[in-house]
C-alpha positions as CSV (number, residue, x, y, z in Angstrom):
1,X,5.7,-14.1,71.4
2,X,6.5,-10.5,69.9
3,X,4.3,-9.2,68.0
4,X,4.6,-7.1,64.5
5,X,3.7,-3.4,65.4
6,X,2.9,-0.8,62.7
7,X,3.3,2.5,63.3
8,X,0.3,4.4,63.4
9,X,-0.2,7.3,61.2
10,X,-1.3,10.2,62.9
11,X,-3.6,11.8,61.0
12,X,-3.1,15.2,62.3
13,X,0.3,15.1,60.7
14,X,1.9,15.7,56.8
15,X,3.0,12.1,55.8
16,X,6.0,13.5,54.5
17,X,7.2,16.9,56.7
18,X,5.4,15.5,59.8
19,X,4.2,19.1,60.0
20,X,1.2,19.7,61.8
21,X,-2.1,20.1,59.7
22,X,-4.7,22.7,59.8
23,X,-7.4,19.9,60.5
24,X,-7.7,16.4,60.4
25,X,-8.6,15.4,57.1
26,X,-6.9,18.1,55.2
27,X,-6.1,16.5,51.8
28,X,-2.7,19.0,51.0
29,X,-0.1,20.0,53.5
30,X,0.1,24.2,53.5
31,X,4.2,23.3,53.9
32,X,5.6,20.6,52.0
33,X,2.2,20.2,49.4
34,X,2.2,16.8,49.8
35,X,-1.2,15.1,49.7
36,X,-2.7,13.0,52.0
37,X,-4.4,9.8,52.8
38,X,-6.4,8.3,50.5
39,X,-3.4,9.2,48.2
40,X,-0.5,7.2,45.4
41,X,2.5,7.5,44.9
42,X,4.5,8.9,41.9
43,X,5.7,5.5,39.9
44,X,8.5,7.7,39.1
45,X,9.5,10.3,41.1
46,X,7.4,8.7,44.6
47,X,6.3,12.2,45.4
48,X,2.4,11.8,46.5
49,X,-0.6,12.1,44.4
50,X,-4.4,12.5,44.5
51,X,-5.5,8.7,44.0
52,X,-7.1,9.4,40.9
53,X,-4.8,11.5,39.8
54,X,-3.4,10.6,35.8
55,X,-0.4,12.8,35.6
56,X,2.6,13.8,37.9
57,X,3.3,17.2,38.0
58,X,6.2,17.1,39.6
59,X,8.3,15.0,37.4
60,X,5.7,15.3,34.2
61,X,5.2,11.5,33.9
62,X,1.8,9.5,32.9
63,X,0.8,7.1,35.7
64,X,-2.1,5.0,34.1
65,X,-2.6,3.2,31.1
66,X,0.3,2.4,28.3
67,X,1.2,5.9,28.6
68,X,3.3,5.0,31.6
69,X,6.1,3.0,30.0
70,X,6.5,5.8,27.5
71,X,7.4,8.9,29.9
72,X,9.1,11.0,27.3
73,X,9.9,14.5,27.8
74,X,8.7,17.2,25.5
75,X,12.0,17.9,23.9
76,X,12.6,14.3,23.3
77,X,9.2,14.1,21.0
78,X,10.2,17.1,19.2
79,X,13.1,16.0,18.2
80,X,11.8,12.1,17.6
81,X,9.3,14.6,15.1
82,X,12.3,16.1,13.6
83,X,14.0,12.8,13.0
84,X,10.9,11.6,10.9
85,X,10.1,14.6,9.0
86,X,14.2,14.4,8.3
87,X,13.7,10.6,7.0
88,X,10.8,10.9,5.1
89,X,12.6,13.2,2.9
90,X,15.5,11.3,2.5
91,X,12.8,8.4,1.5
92,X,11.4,10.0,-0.9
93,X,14.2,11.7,-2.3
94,X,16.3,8.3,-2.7
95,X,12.8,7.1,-3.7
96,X,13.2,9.6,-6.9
97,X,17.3,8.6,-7.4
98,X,16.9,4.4,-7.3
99,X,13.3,4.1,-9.0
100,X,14.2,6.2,-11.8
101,X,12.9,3.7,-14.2
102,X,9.6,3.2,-17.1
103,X,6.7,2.1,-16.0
104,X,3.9,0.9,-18.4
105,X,0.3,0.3,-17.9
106,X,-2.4,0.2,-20.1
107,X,-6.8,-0.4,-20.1
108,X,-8.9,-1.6,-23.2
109,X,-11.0,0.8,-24.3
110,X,-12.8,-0.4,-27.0
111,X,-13.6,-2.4,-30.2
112,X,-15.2,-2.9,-33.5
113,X,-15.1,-5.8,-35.7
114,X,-11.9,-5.4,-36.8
115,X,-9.5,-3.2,-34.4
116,X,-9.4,-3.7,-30.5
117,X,-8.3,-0.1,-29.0
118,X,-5.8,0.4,-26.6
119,X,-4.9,3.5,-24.1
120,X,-1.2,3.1,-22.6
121,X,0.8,5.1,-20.6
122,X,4.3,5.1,-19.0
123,X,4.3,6.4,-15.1
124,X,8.1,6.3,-15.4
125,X,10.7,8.3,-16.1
126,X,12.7,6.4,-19.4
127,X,11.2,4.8,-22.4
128,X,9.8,1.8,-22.6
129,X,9.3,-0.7,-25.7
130,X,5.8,-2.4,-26.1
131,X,6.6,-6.0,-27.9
132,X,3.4,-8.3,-28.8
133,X,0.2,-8.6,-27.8
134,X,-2.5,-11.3,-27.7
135,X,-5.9,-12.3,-25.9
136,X,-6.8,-15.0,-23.7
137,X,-10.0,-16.2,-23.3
138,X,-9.9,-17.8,-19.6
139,X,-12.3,-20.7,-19.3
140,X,-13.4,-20.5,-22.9
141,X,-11.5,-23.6,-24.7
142,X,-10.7,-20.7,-27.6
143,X,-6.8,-20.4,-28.9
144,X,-5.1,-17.5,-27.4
145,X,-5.2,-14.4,-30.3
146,X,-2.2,-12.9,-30.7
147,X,-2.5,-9.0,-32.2
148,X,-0.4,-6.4,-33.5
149,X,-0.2,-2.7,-33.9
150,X,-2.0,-1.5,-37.3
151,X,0.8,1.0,-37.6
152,X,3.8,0.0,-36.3
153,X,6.9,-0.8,-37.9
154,X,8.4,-4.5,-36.9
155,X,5.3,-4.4,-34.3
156,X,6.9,-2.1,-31.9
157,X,6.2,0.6,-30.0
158,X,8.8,3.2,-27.8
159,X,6.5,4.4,-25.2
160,X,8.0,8.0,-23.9
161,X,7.4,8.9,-20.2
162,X,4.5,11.0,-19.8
163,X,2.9,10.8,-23.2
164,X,-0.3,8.3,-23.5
165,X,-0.7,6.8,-26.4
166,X,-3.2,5.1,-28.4
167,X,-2.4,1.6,-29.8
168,X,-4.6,0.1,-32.4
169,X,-4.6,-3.6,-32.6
170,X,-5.8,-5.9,-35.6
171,X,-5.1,-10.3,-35.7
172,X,-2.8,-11.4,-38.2
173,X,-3.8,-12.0,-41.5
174,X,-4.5,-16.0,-41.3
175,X,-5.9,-16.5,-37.9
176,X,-8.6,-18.7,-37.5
177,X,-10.6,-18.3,-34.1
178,X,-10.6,-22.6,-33.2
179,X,-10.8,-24.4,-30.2
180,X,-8.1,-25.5,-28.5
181,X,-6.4,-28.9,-29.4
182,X,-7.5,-30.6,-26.1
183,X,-11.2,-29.6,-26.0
184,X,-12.7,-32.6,-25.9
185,X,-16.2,-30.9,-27.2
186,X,-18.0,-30.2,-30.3
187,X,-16.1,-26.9,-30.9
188,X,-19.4,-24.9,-31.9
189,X,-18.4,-21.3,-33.0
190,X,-21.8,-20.2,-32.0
191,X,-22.0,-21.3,-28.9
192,X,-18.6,-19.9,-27.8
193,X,-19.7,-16.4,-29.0
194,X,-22.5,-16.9,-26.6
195,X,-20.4,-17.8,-23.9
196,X,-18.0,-15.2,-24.5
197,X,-20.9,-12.1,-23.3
198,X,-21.0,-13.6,-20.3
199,X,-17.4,-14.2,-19.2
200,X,-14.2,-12.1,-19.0
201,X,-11.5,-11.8,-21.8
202,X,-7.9,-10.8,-20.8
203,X,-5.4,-8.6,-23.2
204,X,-1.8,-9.5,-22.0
205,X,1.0,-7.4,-23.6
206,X,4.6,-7.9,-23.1
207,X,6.7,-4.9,-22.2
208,X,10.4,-4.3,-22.0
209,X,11.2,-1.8,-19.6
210,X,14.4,0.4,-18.8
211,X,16.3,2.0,-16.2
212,X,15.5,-0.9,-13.6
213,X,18.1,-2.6,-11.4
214,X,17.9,-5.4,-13.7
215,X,20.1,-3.8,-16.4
216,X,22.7,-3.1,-14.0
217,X,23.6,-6.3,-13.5
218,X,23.2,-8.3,-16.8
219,X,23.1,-7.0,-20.6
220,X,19.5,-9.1,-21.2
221,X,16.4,-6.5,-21.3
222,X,14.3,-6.4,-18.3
223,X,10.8,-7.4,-19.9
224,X,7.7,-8.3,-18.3
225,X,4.0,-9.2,-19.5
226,X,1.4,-6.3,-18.4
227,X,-2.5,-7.6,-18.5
228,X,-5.9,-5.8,-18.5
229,X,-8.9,-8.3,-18.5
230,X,-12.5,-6.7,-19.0
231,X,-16.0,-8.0,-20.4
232,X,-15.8,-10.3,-23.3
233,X,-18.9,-8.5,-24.9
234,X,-16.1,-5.4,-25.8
235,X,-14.8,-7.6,-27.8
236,X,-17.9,-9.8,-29.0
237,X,-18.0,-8.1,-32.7
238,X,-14.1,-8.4,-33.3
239,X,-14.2,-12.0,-32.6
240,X,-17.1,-12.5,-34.3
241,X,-15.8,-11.2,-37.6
242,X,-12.6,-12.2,-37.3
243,X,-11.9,-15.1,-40.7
């Protein structure tokens, strides 16, 4: 039966030139520069490589870990660099052009017993018209309030980009602070006051905004409802007094 026979490597000989080496053992052939046993192979380009060797020099590619699958030249990542730098401008630029639209926000900032305070601003770049304005009273079983500005005419406001304004609020003039129909409970006044220091209270307000993509497809005004909810005991002495 034949046998399979593997050629021996002679060890006093370059793997690759078949050149004679200075010793055995000699880990670099003086010719060719190929190393030699213990030594890998280029995943690349084949040429031989120290065993623990990370990086090919010959055709400048990454042979362990995930940079392997990602042999890009140097050229190639500069100009990958350029391509972002080149779209992050045209982001932000077309950013500016399609989002050229209000944008309102507002906080509570206060309250006595008969105003609630408001500070609002509009991050946009057109005008925006604040409408109405009421507070809920989450798990309390109150009515909602609704509010309205002390000094506005018709109750609204054109908010102009990059000008914060100050909104004072007031109830109308016969609002009664009851429960709600379907509390089933004693509606006790006091006892909801109480309550009302130790929960959260929530001041929606319902904006109409312009310049959005909303107006260019219908003539009805893009509005939404913006909402800042803070303590209730802000607003403890307004509610209190209120008739």
């Amino acid at each position: 039966m034949a046998q399979d026979t593997q050629p021996a490597v002679d060890e006093n000989r370059c793997i690759e030139c078949k050149k004679e080496l200075p010793a055995p053992g000699t880990r670099q052939c003086t010719v060719c520069h190929s190393w030699q046993p213990p030594c890998e192979r280029c995943s690349t380009c084949a040429r031989t490589l120290p065993s623990e060797a990370e990086f090919c020099n010959e055709c400048k590619s990454f042979q362990k870990g995930l940079r392997r699958y990602f042999n890009l030249s140097s050229t190639v990542l500069a100009l990958i660099a350029a391509l972002i730098s080149v779209l992050s401008v045209l982001i932000t630029q077309g950013a500016a052009v399609f989002h050229k639209h209000s944008q309102t926000v507002f906080k509570v900032t206060g309250a006595n017993d008969i105003l609630v305070h408001l500070k609002v601003w509009n991050n946009g770049s057109e005008p925006s018209t604040l409408l109405s304005y009421r507070l809920k009273f989450g798990e309390l079983p109150l009515k909602a309030m609704p509010l309205y500005p002390r000094d506005a005419q018709e109750g609204r406001i054109i908010l102009l980009p990059g000008k914060p304004v100050e909104v004072v609020l007031e109830p109308y003039e016969k609002l009664t602070t009851t429960c709600r129909p379907e509390y089933d409970q004693p509606c006790r006044r006091a006892e909801l006051l109480t309550q009302l220091n130790r929960t959260s209270v929530t001041l929606e307000m319902d904006v109409e905004e312009s310049g959005h993509f909303w107006n260019l497809f219908t003539t009805r005004p893009f509005r939404l409802t913006e909402a800042d909810t803070f303590p209730g005991n802000i607003i403890y002495q307004f509610v209190e007094k209120t008739p």
